[in-house]
N, C-alpha and C positions, 0 to 999 in steps of 0.2 A: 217449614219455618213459619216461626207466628208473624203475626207485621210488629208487635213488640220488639219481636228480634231481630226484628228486619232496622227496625226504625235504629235500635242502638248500633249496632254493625257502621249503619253509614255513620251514625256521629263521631263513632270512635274512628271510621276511614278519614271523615272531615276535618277532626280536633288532629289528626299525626299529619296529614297534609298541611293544613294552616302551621304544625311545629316544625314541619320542616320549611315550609315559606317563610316564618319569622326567621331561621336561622337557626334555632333552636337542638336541632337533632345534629351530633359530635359526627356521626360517620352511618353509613348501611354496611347492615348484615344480612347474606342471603338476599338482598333486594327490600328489608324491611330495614324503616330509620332506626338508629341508635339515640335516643336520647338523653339519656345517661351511662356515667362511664359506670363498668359490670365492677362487685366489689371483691370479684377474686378473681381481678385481670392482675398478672405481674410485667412488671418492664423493666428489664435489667438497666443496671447505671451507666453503663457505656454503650447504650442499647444509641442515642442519638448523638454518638462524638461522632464529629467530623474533622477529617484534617484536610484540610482548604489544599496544602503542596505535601506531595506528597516525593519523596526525594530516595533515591536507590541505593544510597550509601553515603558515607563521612565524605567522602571528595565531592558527592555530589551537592550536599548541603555547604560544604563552605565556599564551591563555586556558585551557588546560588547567592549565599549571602555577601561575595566579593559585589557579583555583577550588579544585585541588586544598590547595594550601597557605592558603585562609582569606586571601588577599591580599586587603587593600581599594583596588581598582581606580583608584580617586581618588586615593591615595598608597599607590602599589608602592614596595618597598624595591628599589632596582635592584641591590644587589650581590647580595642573594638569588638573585634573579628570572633575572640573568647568569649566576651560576655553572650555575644546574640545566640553563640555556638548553643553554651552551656544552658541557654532559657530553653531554645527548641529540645536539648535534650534530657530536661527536666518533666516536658509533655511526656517525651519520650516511656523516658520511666515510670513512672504513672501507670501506665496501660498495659506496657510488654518491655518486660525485663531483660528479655532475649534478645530484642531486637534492640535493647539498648548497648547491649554489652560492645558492641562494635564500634557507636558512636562514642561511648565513655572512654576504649581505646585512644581513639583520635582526640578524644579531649585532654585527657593525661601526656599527648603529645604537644598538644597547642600549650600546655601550660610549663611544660617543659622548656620548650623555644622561648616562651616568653619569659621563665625565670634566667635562664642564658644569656639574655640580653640586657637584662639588668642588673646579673651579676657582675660588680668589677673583675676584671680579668688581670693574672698578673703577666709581668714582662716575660715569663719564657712561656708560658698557652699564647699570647699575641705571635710570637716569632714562631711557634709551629702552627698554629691553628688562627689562619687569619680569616677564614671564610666567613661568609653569613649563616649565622644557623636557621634562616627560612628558606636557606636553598634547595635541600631537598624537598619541601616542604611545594617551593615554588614548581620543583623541576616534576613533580608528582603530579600537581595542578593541572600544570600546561597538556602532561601527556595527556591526561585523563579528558581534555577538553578538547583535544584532538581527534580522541577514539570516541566521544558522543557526537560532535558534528559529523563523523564519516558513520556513525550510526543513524543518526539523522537521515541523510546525503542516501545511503542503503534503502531507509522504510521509507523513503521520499518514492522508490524504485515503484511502477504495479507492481503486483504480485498476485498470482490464480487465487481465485476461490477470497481473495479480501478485495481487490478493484473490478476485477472482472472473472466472468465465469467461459471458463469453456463450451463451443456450441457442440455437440455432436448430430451426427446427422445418420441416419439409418438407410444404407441401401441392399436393395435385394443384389444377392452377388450375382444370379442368374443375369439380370441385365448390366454389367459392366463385364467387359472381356479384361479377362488378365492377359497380359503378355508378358511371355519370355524375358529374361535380359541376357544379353547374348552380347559375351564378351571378345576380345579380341583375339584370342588362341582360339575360338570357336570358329569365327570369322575363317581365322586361316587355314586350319583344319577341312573345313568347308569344301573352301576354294584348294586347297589340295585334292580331295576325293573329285572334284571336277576336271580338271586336267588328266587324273590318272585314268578317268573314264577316257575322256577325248584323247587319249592317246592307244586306247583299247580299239577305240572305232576307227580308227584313218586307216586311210586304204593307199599304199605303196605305189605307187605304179612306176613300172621299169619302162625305159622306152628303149627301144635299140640305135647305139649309136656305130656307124661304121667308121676306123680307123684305120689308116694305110699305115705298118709298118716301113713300108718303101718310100713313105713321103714321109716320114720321119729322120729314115736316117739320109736324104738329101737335103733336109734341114740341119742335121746335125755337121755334115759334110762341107756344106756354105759356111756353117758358121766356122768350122775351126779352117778354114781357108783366108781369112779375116785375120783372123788372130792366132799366134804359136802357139799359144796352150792355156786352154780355159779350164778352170776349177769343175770337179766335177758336181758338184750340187749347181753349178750356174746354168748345164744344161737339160736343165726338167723344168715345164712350166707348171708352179703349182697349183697357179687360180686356175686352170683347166679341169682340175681334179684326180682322182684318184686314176681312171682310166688312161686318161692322157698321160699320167706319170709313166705307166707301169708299160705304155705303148710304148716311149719315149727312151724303157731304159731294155724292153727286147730291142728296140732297134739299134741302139748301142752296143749290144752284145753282140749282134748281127754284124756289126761294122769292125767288132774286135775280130769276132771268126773269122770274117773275111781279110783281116791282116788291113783295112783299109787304114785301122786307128792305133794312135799306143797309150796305154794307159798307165801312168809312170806316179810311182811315191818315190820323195828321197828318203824316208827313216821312218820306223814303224810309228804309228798312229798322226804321222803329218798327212798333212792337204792331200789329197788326189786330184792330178791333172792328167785333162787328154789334150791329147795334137794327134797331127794327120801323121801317118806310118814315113816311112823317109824311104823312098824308091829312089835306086841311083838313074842317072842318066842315061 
């Protein structure tokens, strides 16, 4: 590069910096100033409309224009409530015709209510139809203004991923131990197969016990001396056990053989009693 060339380079660097320090340069391109607008730049006409409120439907716009203007909802002045209606949806139209259509509905209603109320009414419409014609009108309002504050009341709530974000945390499975869950038929299952074992392993042991037939039935012998005639289940002692019974009833039998006893029913399946045999003198 010559220093001729050098020398214009900087001027032309110097002369766009001092345009952009006066103010001079509209915007950067690519990082270099803009200082005049290009002549086949286009920008469409609605390219910088802005609408300040932006409102989600016809209930929402005339609740906005009640609350804003101090209206009592119970009695709207309709021609008020109509004209501000009908400006907003004259923007409306304008832009998008589509999204007008909805509000133009609700306007042909507002104007409706409002020709109602100014028409004389004669005496048999008063005797059947005595209500306000804002009442639906009204009773639409209210719901509608119920289901945005409990919409409100909802987005008030957090919620993942717009208030806060889930943490996750990465661990190696090898170091945490899983355990079982072990429910309560498992439990008892269990503790089953443990008993059946412990009852596989115990060890019986018999011990020998000596019993005197002969000292039985002089116990049997005392007692029915005592008394005339004792049931027979009264004499076997059965917390003794089973040995002592079985002693208890050879030695009875022994006392039958030997005529010592008598053992007397009065009619088949009653009581059985014994007494002592009846020796004459």
């Amino acid at each position: 590069m010559s220093p001729a060339d050098a020398v214009e380079d900087a001027a032309a660097v110097a002369s766009s910096a001092e345009a952009v320090s006066d103010g001079a340069a509209l915007a950067r391109l690519y990082g270099e100033p803009l200082l005049k607008m290009p002549n086949d730049l286009y920008i469409p006409p609605d390219a910088l409309e802005i609408f300040l409120d932006a409102f989600e439907g016809p209930l929402d716009l005339l609740l906005y224009l009640i609350r804003k203007q101090n209206f009592n909802i119970l009695d709207i002045p309709m021609a008020q409530l109509t004209l501000q209606y009908l400006k907003y949806v004259d923007q409306i139209r304008l832009s998008n015709l589509e999204l007008a259509a909805e509000y133009l509905l609700m306007a042909a209603m507002l104007i409706e209510i409002k020709s109602r109320m100014l028409l004389p009414q004669r005496q048999s419409e008063i005797e059947v139809e005595a209500g306000d014609p804002r009442a639906e009108l009204v009773r639409r309002l209210l719901e509608y203004e119920q289901i945005k504050l409990a919409a409100y009341d909802l987005n008030a709530v957090p919620q993942v991923d717009r208030d806060f974000v889930r943490t996750q945390v990465f661990i190696e499975q090898s170091l945490v131990p899983v355990w079982p869950d072990v429910s309560a038929p498992d439990l008892q299952e269990a503790w089953l197969g443990l008993m059946k074992r412990a009852r596989l392993v115990q060890h019986h042991k018999i011990s020998r016990e000596e019993l005197s037939v002969r000292e039985h039935m002089t116990g049997i012998l005392r007692r029915l001396q005592s008394q005339r005639f004792v049931e027979f289940a009264d004499l076997f002692d059965v917390a003794g056990g089973p040995p002592v019974v079985v002693v208890n009833f050879v030695a009875l039998l022994e006392l039958a053989k030997e005529t010592l006893i008598e053992i007397t029913q009065a009619e088949p399946f009653a009581p059985i009693y014994v007494r002592l045999a009846y020796s004459p003198a």
